[in-house]
TORLOBA-590264 format. One record per residue (C-alpha): residue in one letter; z, x negated, y negated. Coordinates in nm, 2 decimals. Last residue first. Layout:
% TORLOBA-590264
<site><code>A</code><z>Z</z><x>X</x><y>Y</y></site>
...
% end
This chain:
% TORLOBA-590264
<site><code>X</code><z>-1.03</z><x>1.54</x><y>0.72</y></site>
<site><code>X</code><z>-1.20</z><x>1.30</x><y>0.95</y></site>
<site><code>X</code><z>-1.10</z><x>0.91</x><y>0.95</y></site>
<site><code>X</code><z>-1.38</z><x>0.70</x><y>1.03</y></site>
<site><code>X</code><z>-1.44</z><x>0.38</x><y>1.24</y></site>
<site><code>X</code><z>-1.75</z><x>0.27</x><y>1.28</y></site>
<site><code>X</code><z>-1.90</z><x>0.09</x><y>1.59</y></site>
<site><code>X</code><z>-2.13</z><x>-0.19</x><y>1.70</y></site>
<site><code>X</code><z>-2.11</z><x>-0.21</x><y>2.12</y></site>
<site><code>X</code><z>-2.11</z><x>-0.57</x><y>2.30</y></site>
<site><code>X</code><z>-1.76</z><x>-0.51</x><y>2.45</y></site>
<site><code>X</code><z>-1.67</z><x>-0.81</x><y>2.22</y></site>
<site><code>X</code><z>-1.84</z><x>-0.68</x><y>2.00</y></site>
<site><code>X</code><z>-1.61</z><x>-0.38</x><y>2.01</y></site>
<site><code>X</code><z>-1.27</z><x>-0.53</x><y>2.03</y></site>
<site><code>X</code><z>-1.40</z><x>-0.73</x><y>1.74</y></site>
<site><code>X</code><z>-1.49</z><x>-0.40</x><y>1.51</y></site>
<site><code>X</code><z>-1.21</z><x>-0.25</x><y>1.63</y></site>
<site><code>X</code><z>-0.98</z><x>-0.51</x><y>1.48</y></site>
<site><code>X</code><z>-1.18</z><x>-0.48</x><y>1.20</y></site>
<site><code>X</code><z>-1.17</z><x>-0.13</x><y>1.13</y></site>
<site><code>X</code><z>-0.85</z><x>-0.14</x><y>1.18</y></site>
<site><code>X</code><z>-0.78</z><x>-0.36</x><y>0.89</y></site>
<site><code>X</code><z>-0.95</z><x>-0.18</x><y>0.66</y></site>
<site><code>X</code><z>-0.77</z><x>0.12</x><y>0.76</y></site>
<site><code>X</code><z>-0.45</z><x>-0.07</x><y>0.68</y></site>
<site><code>X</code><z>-0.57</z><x>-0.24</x><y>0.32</y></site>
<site><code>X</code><z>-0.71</z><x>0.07</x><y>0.20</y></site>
<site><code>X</code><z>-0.59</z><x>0.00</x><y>-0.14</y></site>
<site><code>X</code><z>-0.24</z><x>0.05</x><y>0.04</y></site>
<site><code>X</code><z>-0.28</z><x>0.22</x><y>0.34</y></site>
<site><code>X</code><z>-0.57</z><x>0.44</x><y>0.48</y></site>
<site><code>X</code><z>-0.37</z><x>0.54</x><y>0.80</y></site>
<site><code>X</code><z>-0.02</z><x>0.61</x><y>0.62</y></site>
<site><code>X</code><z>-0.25</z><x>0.83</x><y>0.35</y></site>
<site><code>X</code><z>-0.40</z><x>1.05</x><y>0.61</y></site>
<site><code>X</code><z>-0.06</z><x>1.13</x><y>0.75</y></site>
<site><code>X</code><z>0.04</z><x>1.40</x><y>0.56</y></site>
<site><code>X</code><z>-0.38</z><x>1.56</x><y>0.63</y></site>
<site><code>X</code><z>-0.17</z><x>1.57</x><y>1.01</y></site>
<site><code>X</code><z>-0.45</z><x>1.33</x><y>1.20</y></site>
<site><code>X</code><z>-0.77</z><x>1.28</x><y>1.30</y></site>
<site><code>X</code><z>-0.97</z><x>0.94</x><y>1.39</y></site>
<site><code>X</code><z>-1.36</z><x>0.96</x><y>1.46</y></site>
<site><code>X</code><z>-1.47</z><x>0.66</x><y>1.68</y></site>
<site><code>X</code><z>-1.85</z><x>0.66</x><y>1.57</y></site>
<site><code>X</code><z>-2.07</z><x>0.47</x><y>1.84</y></site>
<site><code>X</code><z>-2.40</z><x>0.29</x><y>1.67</y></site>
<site><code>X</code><z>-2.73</z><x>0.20</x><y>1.79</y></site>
<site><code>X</code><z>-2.87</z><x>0.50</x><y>1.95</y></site>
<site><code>X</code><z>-2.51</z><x>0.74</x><y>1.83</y></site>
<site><code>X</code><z>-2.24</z><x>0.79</x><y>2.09</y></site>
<site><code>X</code><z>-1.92</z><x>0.98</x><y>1.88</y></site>
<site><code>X</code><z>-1.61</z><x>0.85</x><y>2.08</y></site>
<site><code>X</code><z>-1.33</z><x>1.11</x><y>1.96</y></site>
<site><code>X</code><z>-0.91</z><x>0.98</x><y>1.88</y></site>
<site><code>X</code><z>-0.66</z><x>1.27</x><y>1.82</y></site>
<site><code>X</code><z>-0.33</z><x>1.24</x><y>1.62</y></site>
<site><code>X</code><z>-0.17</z><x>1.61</x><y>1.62</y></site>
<site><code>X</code><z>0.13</z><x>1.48</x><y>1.86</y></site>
<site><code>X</code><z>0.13</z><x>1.17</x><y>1.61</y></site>
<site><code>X</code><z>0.32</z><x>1.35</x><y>1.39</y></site>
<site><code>X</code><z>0.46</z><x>1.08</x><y>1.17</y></site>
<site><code>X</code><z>0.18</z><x>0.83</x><y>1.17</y></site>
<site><code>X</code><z>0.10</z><x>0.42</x><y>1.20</y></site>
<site><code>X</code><z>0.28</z><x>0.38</x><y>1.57</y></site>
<site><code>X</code><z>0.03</z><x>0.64</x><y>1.69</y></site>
<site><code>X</code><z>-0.25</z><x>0.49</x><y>1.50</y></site>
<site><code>X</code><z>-0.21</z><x>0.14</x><y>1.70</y></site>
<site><code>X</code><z>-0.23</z><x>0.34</x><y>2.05</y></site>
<site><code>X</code><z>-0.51</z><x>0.56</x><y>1.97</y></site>
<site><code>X</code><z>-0.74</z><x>0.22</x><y>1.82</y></site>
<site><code>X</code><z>-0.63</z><x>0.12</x><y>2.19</y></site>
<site><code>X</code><z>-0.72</z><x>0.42</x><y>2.38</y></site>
<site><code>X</code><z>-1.09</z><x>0.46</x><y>2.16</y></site>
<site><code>X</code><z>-1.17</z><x>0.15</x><y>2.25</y></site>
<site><code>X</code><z>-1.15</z><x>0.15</x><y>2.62</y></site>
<site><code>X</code><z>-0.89</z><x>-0.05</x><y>2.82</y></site>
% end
């Protein structure tokens, strides 16, 4: 499964419209970007609570990631 499917798959369950969700791979040298957008309404669903739930993600993908032996950021594009 790549990355950017799964980190598309837990968002969708986070948002209301998640017909406008959309999940890009950015391919730096040492890093890969995986840029999250979504209804601006939704922006605050994804961050979470003192940014507890974006936080989160970004660890999850983090693993999933090294695990794949790729570093990564996760970012939420307004």
């Amino acid at each position: 499964m790549e990355i950017n499917v799964f980190v598309e798959d837990i968002v969708r369950h986070l948002v209301d419209n998640p017909e406008e969700l959309s999940v890009t791979c950015v391919e730096g040298e040492k890093v890969t970007v995986f840029e999250i957008r979504v209804n601006p309404s939704d922006v605050g669903k994804v961050i979470g609570k003192n940014g507890r739930t974006i936080r989160s993600l970004r660890t999850l993908v983090g693993a999933v990631a090294a695990r794949a032996g790729i570093r990564s950021m996760l970012e939420i594009v307004e």
